[in-house]
C-alpha positions in Angstrom: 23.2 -2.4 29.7 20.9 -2.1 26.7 18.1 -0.4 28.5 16.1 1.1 25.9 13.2 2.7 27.8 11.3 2.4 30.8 8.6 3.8 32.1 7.1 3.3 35.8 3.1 4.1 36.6 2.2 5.6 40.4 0.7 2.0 41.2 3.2 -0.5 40.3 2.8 -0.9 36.3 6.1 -1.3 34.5 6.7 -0.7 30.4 10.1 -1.4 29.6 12.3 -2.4 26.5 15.8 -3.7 26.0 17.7 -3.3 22.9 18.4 -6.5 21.1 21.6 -5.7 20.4 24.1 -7.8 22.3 24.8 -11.7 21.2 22.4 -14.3 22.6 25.5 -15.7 24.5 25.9 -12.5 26.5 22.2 -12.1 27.5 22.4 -15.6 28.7 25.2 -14.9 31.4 22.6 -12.1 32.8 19.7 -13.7 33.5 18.9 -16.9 36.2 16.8 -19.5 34.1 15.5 -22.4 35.2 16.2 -26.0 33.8 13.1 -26.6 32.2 13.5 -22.8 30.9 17.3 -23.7 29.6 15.5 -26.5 27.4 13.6 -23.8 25.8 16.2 -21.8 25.1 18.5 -24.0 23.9 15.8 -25.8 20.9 15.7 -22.3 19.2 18.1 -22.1 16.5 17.4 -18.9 15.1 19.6 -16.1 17.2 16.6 -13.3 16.7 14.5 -15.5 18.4 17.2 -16.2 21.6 17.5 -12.8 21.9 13.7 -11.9 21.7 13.0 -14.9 24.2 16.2 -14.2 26.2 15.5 -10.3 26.8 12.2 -10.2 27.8 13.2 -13.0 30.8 15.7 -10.3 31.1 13.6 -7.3 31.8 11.1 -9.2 34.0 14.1 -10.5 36.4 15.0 -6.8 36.6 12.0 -5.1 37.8 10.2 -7.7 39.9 11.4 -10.3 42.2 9.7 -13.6 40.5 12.0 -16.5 39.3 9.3 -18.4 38.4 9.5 -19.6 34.5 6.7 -17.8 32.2 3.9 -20.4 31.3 1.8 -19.8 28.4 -2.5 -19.9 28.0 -3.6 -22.0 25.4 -4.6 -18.5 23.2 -0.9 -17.3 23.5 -0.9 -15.0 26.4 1.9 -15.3 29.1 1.5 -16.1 32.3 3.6 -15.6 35.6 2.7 -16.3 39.3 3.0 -13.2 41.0 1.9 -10.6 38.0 0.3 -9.5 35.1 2.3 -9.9 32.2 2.4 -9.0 28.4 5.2 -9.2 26.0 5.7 -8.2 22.5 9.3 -7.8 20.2 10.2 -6.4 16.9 13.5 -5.6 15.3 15.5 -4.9 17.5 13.3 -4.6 20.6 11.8 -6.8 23.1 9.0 -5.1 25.5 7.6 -5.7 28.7 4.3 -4.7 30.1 3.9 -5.9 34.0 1.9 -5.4 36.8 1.6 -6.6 40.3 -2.2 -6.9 39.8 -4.0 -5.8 37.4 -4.1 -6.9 33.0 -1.8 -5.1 31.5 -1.2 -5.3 27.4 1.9 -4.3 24.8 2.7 -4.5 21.7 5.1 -2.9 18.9 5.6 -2.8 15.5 8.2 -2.3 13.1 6.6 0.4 10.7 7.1 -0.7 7.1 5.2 -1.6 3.7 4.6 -4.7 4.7 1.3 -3.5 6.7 -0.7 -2.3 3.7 -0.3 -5.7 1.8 -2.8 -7.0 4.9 -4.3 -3.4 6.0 -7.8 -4.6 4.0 -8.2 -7.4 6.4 -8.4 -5.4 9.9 -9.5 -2.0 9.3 -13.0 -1.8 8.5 -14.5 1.5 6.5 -15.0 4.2 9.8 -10.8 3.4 10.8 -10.7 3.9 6.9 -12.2 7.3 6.6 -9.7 8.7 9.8 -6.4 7.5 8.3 -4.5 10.5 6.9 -2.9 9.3 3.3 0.2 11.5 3.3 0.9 9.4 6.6 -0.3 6.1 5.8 2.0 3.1 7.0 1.8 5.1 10.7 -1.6 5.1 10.8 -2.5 1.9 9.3 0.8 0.6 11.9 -0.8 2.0 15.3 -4.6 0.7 14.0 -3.1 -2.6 14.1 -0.6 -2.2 17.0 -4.0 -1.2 18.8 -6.1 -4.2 17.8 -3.4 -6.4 19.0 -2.8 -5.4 22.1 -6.8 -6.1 22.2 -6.7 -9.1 21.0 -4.3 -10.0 24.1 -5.7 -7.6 26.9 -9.1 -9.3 25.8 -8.0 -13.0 25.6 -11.3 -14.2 24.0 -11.2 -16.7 20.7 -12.6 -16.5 17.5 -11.7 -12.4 17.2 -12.3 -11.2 13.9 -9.9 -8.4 14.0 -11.7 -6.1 11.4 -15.5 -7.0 12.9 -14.9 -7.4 16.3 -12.1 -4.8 17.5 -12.5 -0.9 17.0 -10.5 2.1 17.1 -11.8 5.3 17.7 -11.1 8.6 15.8 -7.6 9.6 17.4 -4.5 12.0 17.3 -0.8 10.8 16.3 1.8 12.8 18.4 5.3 11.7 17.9 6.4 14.3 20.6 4.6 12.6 24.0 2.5 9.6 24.4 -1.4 10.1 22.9 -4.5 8.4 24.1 -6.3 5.6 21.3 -10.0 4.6 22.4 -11.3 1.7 21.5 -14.6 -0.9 21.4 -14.6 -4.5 21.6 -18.1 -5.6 20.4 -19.1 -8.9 19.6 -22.3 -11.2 20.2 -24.0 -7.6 21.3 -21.4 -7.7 24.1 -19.8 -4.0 24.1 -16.5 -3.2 26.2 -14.8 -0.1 25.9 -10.8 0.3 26.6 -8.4 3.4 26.8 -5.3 2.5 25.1 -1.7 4.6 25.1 0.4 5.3 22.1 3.3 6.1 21.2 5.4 6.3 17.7 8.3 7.8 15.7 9.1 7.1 12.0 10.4 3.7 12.6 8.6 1.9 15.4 4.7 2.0 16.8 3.9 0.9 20.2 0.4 0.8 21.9 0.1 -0.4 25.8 -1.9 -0.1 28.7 -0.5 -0.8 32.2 
């Protein structure tokens, strides 16, 4: 079983992630879909996206007991009777944020290049003046990993990612998971959130349960 990680908080929160490794047609025979949810499955063409789609229904069937098929708000965020809910993918990873009551948020990234080409769009100059250079694509990876799991813990529209979301000064640790503050602030309206973080040279991941 392709259990890549899992990790279970005191109160009921799950973060798990399967490893998108096995063929679409395998993940299929483990996991009870609905009809409607068969449709769905069966109009996507590319196999990434199968597995992707396949293995998060996969990790959710495992650690709760809801069959119910995962609807989705007009902004994007998935929604399940019985829990909180987040999902996020990359290659070769699907992950699962849930919680039996309160929002939860995920979401990791591939590190690569491809980040600095659109970097100038979401960090504004005070995440600019904490990034360390001789570790760039990490840094500038976890700043956006961060603002995206804001963007979905927060569900508001109209987000400009590099006006409205904020990171706080923080400390990479690939060793154990590290703590990233952050501010949402738009029309004057000021919420703070505690975000978790964790990284390695190939993959960023920032969550709250």
């Amino acid at each position: 079983m392709p259990l890549a990680f899992e990790h279970k908080t005191p109160d009921g929160g799950i973060l798990a992630g399967w490893d998108l490794s096995e063929p679409s047609e395998d993940l299929f025979a483990s996991v009870n879909l609905t009809p409607e949810e068969k449709i769905t499955y069966h109009s996507f063409r590319v196999e990434k996206r199968r597995r992707e789609w396949l293995a998060s229904r996969r990790l959710i069937q495992q650690y709760t007991d809801i069959h119910s098929p995962v609807q989705y708000h007009p902004s994007g965020r998935p929604v399940i009777n019985g829990c909180q809910l987040s999902i996020s993918h990359t290659n070769g990873l699907a992950v699962v944020a849930i919680h039996p009551t309160h929002p939860v948020t995920v979401d990791v990234e591939t590190i690569t290049p491809r980040v600095a080409k659109v970097a100038s769009r979401f960090i504004n100059p005070n995440e600019a003046k904490m990034i360390d250079p001789t570790n760039l694509l990490t840094w500038q990876t976890l700043i956006w990993c961060a603002k995206e799991a804001l963007f979905k813990y927060w569900d508001e529209t109209e987000i400009d990612f590099k006006e409205h979301l904020h990171v706080l000064p923080f400390t990479i640790n690939t060793e154990h998971p590290f703590i990233i503050e952050t501010i949402y602030n738009k029309h004057n309206i000021e919420k703070q959130l505690t975000l978790s973080a964790t990284c390695n040279n190939a993959l960023a991941m920032v969550y709250l349960l």
